[in-house]
C-alpha positions as CSV (number, residue, x, y, z in Angstrom):
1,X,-71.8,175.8,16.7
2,X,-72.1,172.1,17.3
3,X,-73.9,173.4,20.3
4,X,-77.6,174.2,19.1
5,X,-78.8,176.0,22.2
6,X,-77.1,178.8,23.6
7,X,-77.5,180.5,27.0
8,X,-78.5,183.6,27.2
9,X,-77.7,184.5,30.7
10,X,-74.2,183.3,29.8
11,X,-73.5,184.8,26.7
12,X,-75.2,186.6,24.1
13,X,-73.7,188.7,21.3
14,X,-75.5,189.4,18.3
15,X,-73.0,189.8,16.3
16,X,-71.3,186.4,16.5
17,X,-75.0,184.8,16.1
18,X,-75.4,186.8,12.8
19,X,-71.9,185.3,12.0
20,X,-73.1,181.4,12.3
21,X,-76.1,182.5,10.1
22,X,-73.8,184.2,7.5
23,X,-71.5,180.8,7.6
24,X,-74.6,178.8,7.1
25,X,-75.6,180.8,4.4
26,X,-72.3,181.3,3.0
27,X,-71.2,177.4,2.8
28,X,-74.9,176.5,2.1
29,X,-74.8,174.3,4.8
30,X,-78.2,173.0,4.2
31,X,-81.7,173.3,5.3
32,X,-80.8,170.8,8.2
33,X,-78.7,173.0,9.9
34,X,-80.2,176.2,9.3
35,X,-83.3,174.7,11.3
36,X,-81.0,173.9,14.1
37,X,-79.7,177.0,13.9
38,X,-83.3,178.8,13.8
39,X,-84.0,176.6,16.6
40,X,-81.7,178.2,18.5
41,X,-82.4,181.4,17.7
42,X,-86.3,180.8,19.2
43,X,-84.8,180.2,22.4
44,X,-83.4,183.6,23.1
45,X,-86.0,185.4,20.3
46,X,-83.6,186.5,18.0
47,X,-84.4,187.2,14.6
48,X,-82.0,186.7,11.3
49,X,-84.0,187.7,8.2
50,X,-80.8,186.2,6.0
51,X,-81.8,182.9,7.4
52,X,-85.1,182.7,7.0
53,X,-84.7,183.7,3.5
54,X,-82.5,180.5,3.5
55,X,-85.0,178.5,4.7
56,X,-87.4,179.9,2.0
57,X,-84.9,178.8,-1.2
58,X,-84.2,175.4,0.8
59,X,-88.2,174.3,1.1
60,X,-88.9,175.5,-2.7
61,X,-85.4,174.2,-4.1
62,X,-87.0,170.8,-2.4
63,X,-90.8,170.8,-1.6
64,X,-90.5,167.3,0.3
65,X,-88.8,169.4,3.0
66,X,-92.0,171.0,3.7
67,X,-94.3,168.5,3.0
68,X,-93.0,165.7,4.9
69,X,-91.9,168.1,8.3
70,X,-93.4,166.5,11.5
71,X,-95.5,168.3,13.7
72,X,-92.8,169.6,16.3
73,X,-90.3,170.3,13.5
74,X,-92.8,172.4,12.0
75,X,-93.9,174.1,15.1
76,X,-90.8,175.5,15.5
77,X,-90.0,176.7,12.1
78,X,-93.4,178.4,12.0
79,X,-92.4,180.2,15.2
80,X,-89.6,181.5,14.2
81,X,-91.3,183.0,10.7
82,X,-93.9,184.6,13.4
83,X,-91.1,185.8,15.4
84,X,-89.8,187.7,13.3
85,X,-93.6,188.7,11.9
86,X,-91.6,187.7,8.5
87,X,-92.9,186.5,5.2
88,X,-90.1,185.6,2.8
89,X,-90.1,186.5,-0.9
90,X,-91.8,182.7,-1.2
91,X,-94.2,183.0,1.4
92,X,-97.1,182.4,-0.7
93,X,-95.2,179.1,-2.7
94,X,-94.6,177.8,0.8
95,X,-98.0,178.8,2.1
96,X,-99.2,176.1,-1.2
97,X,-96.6,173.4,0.2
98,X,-98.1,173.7,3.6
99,X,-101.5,172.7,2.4
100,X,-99.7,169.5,1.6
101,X,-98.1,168.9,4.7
102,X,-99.3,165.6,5.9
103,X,-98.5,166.4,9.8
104,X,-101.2,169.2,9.3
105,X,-103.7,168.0,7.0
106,X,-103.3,163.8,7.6
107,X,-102.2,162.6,10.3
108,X,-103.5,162.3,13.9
109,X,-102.9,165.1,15.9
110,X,-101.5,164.5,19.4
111,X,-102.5,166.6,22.5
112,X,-99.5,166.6,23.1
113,X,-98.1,169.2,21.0
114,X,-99.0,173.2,21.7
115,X,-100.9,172.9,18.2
116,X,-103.1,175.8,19.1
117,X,-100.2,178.2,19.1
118,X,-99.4,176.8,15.9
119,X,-102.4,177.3,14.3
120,X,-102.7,180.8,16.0
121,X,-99.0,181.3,14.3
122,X,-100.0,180.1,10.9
123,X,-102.5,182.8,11.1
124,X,-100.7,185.3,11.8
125,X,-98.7,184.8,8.9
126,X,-101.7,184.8,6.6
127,X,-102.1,181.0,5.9
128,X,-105.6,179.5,6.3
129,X,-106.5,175.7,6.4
130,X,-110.1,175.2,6.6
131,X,-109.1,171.6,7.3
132,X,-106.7,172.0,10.1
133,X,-109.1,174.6,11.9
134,X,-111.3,171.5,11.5
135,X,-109.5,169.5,13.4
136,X,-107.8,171.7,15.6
137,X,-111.3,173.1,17.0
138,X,-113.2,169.9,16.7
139,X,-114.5,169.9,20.5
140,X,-113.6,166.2,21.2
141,X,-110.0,167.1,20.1
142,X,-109.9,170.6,22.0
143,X,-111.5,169.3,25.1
144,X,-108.3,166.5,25.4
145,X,-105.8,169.5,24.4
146,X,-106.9,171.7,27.2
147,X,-107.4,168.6,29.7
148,X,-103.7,167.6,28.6
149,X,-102.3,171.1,29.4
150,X,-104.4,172.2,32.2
151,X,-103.0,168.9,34.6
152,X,-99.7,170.9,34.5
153,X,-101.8,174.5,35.1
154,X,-100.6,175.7,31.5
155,X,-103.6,177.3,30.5
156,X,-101.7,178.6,27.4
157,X,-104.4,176.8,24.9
158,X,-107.0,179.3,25.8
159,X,-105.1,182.0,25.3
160,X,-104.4,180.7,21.8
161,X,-107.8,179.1,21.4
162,X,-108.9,183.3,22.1
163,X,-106.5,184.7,19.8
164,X,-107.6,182.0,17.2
165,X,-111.1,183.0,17.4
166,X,-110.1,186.8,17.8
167,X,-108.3,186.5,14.4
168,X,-111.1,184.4,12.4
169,X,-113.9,187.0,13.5
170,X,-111.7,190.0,12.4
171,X,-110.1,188.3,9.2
172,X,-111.4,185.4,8.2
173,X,-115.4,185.5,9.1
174,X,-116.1,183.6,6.3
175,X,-114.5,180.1,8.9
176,X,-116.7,181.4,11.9
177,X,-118.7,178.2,11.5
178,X,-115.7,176.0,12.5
179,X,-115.1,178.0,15.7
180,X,-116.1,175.4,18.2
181,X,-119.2,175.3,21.0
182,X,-119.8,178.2,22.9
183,X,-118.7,176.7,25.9
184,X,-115.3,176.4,24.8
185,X,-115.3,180.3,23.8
186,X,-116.3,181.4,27.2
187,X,-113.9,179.4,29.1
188,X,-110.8,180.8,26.9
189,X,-112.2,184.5,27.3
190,X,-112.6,184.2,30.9
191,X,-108.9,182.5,31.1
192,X,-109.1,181.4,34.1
193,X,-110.1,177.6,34.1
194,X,-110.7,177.4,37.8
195,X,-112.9,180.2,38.5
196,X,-115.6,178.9,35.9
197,X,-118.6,177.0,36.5
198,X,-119.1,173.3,37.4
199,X,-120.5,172.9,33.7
200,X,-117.4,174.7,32.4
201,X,-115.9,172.1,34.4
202,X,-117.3,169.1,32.7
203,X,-116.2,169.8,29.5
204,X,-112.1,170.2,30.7
């Protein structure tokens, strides 16, 4: 268990990894390792709803937890509530304590960091932030995100940056005004960054 990442090729039992979340549970091992342990699970997709449900009594038994999570922390413990397409009997208190998260709402976003699929997560899950669509699909910001992630060919941002928009149109029309230029929507429909125009092209 010390180990946080296991291998699936090597070994994968569901059983025993439903066992470490029951002993986390059971000896309340704290929100600290059940992260680790959700970490974890990402990495091979698996799902324990016990765990999550942890999680959910950890972040309202302390709301700093939540508040205070840095970006990457918080990137994966979103994806593994959208993994498992999961909203906890506190969803909705936690969906409040995210609108107070200072990673999201304060401080400087790197490019670094896949925050598009975040976003497109959060989304997913029900939880709007007219300020962190704001700054997520601020062009000067999106145009350095997609630059970042297209020098390594990863043209994974677009496909979020689509499903973003897909799911504001659908759900959420009343944010259509924060989608960003048209430009930007017509390069992550296409999908293909090096097929599009020389214009296109200016703007990665």
């Amino acid at each position: 268990y010390k180990q946080s990442k296991f291998q699936v090729h090597e070994y994968y039992n569901e059983k025993f990894y439903n066992k470490v979340a029951d002993y986390t549970i059971s000896d309340d091992l704290g929100f600290n390792k059940a992260y680790s342990l959700l970490c974890a699970f990402n990495d091979i997709s698996f799902v324990n709803y016990q765990l999550l449900d942890y999680i959910d009594r950890k972040i309202v038994q302390n709301d700093s937890i939540l508040k205070d999570l840095e970006l990457g922390r918080l990137r994966d413990l979103i994806e593994g509530f959208c993994n498992a397409n999961y909203r906890t009997e506190n969803w909705e208190i936690l969906k409040t304590i995210l609108h107070e998260n200072k990673a999201l709402h304060e401080e400087e976003l790197p490019v670094f960091i896949p925050v598009l699929k975040l976003t497109s997560n959060l989304l997913s899950l029900g939880f709007v932030s007219r300020i962190l669509l704001q700054r997520v699909l601020n062009p000067e910001y999106l145009g350095e995100h997609i630059r970042f992630f297209a020098k390594t060919n990863n043209s994974s941002p677009l496909s979020y940056l689509r499903a973003i928009s897909q799911t504001i149109r659908l759900l959420y029309p009343e944010h259509e005004d924060l989608l960003p230029p048209k430009i930007f929507m017509d390069i992550a429909f296409d999908k293909l960054p090096e097929t599009v125009d020389e214009n296109h092209r200016d703007v990665l």
